[in-house]
LUMDOVEX-31145 format. One record per atom (N, C-alpha, C): x, y, z. Coordinates in steps of 0.2 Angstrom, whole numbers, plus 5000, padded with zeros to 4 digits. Layout:
// residues N
XYZ ...
END
This chain:
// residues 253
485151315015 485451325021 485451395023 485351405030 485051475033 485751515033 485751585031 486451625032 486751605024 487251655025 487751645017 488751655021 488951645014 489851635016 490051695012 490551715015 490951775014 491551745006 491351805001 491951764996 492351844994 493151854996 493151884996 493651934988 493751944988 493951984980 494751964980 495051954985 495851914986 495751854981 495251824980 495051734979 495351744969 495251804967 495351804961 496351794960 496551824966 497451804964 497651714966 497251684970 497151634974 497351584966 497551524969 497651474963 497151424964 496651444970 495851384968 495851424964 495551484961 495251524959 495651484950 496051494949 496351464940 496151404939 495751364940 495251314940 494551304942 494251314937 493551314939 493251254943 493351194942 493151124943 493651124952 494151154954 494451174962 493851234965 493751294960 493251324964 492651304968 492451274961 491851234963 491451214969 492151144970 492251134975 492251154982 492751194983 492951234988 492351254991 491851294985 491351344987 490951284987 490651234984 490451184990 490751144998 491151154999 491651145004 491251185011 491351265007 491251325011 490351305014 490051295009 489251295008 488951235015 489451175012 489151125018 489651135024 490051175028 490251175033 489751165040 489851155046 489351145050 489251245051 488851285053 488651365053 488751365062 488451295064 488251295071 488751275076 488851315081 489451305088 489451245090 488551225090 488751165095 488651095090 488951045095 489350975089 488450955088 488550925083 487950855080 488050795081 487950745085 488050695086 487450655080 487850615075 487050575070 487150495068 486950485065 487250425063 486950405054 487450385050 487450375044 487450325040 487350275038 487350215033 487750175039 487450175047 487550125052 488550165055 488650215053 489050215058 488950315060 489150295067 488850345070 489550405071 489350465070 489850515066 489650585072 490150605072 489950685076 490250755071 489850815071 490050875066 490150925071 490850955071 491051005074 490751055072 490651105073 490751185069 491451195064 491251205058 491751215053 492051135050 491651095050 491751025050 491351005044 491450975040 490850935032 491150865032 490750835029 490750755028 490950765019 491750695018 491550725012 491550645008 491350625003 491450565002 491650564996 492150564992 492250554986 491950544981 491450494979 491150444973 490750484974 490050524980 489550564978 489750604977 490450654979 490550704976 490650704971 490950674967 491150664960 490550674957 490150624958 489450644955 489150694956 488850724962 488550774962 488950844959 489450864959 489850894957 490150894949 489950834947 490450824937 491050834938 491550814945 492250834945 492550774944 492950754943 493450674942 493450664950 493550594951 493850564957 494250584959 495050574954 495550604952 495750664954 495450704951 495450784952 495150794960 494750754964 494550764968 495250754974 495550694973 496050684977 496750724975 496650754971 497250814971 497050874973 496650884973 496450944976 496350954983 495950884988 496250864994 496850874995 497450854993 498050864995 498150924996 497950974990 498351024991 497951074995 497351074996 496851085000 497351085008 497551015009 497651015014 498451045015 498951035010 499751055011 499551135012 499151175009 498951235009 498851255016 498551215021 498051225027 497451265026 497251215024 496451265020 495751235025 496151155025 495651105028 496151055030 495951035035 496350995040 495850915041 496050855040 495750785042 495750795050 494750775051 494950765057 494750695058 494450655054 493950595058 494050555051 494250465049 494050435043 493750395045 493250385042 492750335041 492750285035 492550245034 492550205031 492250205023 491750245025 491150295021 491150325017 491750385022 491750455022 492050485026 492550515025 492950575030 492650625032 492950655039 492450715041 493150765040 493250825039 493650885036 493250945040 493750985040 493751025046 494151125040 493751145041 494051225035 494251265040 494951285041 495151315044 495051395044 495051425047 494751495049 494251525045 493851445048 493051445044 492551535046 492751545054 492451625053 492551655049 493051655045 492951735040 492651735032 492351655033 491851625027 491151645029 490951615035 490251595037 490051645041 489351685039 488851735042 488251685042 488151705049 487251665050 486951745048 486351735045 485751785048 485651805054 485451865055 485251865063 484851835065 484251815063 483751785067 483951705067 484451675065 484451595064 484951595071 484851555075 485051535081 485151465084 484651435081 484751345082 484151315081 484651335071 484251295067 484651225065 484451175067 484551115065 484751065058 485251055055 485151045047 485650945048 485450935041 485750865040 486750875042 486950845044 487750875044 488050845039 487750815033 488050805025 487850825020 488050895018 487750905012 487650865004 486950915004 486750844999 486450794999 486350755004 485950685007 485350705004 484950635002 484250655002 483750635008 483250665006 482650675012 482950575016 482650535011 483050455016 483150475019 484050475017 484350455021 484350505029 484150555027 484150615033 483450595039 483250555036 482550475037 483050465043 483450425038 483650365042 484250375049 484550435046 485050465053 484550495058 483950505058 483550525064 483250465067 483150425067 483250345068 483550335075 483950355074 484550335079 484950385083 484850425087 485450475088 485850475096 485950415097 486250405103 486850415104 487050465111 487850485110 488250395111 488550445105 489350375107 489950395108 490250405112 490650475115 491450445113 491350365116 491950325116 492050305111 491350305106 491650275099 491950345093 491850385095 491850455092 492650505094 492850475102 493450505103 494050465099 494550515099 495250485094 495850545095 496450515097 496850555096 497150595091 497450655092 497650685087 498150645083 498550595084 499050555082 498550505078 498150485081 497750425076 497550485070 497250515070 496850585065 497650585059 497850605062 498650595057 498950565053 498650475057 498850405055 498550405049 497650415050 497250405045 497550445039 497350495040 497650535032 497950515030 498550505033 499350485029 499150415025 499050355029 498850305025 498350325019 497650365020 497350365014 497850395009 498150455010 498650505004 499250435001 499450395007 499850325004 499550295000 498850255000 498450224997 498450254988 498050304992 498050364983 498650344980 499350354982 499950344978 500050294976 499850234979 499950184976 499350154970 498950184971 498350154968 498750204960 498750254959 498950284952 499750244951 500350234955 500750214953 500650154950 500150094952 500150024949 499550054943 499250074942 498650094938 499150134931 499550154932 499850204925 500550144924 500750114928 501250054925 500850004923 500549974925 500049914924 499749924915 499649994914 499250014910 499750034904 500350034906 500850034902 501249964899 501349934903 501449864903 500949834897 500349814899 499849824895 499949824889 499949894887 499949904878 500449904876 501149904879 501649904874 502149864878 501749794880 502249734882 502749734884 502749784891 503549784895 503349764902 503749774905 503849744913 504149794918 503649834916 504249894921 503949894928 504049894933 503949904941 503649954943 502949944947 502850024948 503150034955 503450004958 503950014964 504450054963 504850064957 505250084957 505150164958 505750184962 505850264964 505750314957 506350294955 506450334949 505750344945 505350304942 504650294941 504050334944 504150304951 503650374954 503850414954 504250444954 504650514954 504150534948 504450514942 504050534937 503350554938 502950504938 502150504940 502150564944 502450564950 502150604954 502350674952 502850694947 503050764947 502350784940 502050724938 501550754933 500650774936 500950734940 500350714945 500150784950 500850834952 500850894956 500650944951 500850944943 500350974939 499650974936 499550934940 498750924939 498450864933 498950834932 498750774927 498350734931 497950694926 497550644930 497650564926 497450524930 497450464927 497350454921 496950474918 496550474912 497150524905 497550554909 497850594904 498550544902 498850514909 499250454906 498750414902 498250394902 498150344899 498250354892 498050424891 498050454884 498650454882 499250464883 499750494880 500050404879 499950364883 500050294882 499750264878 499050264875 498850274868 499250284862 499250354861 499650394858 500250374856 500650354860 501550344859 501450274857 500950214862 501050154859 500750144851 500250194849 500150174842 500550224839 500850264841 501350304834 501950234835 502350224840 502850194841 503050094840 502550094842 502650004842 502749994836 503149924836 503349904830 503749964824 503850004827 504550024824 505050034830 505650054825 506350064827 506350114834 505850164836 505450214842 505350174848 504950104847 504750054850 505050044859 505750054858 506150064864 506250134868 505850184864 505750234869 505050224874 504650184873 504150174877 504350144885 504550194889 504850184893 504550234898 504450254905 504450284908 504650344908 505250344909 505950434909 505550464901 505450444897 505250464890 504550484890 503950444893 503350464892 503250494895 503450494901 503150544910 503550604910 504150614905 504450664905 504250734907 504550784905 504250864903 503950854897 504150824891 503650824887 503150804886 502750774894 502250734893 501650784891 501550834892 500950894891 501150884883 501650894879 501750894874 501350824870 501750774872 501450724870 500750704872 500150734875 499450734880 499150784871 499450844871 499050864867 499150854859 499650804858 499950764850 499250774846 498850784842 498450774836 498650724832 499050764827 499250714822 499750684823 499750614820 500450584823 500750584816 501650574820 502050594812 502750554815 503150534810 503650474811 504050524817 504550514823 504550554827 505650564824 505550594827 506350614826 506850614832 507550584834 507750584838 507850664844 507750704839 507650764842 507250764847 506550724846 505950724852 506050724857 506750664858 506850664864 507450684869 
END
């Protein structure tokens, strides 16, 4: 991609920068942004899309892969991406969302000699598909227009979506191995999840410590701390990096 991004020596106090797997990202973020003023009008796997200037397509599942990043890890770092004002939703697709970096000029220098140079508007795509988006490139003016208020609707329901999907996913999953009934509806519960969840835990590390506590604790007299308030706690980093297991002492808790 013709021209390079501005990275500037601030990025080191920045809290993308204390994660390398956030950096990553980002400077992928930065890398595929549109460089050019004027929109792209394309069309991709049958739905037809438009790229603002400072605008990327971002899909999840290929990121992940292309990237070695979690899914997980992906959609937390969107959030905070977006609480931040770093990148704004403008457009959800079905596919793929389009995402918008806000004061994308003080990232993005063209070369002097590149002036309109035409590029795929999805970083990453292979030659195909970049095949199959020239195929077709008829404006769709009326399918492509949306209010600011739908643009808001969209994000919120995906960010609701995500919440529910980890809340039923880490009860469900608890329930499961250590034969309880507990509701992922409930407030007190989310609470939990969500406060572990704003430190960066991921699915994968409930899963782990529910592991852990249900084979140190089942079938003994401990067996009723396998509860929520207990495992999701402040101890849960503690319990996440448990090694050996050892009879537990009502201290633990």
């Amino acid at each position: 991609m013709p021209g390079y991004i501005k990275l500037y020596r601030e990025i080191r106090e920045h809290w993308i920068y204390k994660n390398s797997d956030y950096l990553k990202v980002w400077i992928e973020m930065l890398t595929c942004g549109r460089y050019l003023k004027e929109p792209k009008t394309d069309i991709f796997d049958g739905i037809v899309y438009t790229i603002n200037y400072a605008e990327f397509i971002f899909g999840r599942p290929s990121w992940s892969v292309r990237l070695n990043v979690s899914e997980q890890k992906l959609r937390i770092l969107i959030r905070k991406l977006i609480s931040a004002n770093m990148i704004v939703c403008q457009k959800k697709h079905s596919k793929f969302t389009v995402y918008k970096i806000v004061n994308y000029e003080k990232y993005s220098q063209l070369d002097n000699h590149v002036t309109d140079i035409e590029r795929s508007g999805e970083c990453g795509e292979s030659d195909q598909q970049e095949n199959q988006q020239r195929t077709s490139r008829e404006p769709a003016e009326n399918q492509q227009r949306t209010t600011i208020k739908k643009v808001q609707e969209g994000c919120k329901k995906e960010k609701k979506e995500e919440k529910e999907d980890i809340y039923s996913s880490v009860i469900g999953y608890l329930n499961e191995k250590a034969g309880t009934a507990y509701k992922p509806s409930s407030q007190k519960t989310r609470g939990l999840i969500q406060a572990r969840v704003n430190e960066d835990f991921t699915l994968q590390d409930f899963y782990k410590v529910i592991d852990k506590k249900t084979s140190e604790w089942m079938n003994t007299e401990w067996q009723k701390f396998l509860r929520p308030e207990t495992l999701f706690s402040n101890k849960f980093e503690g319990y996440l990096n448990q090694r050996v297991s050892k009879k537990p002492g009502l201290e633990d808790f």
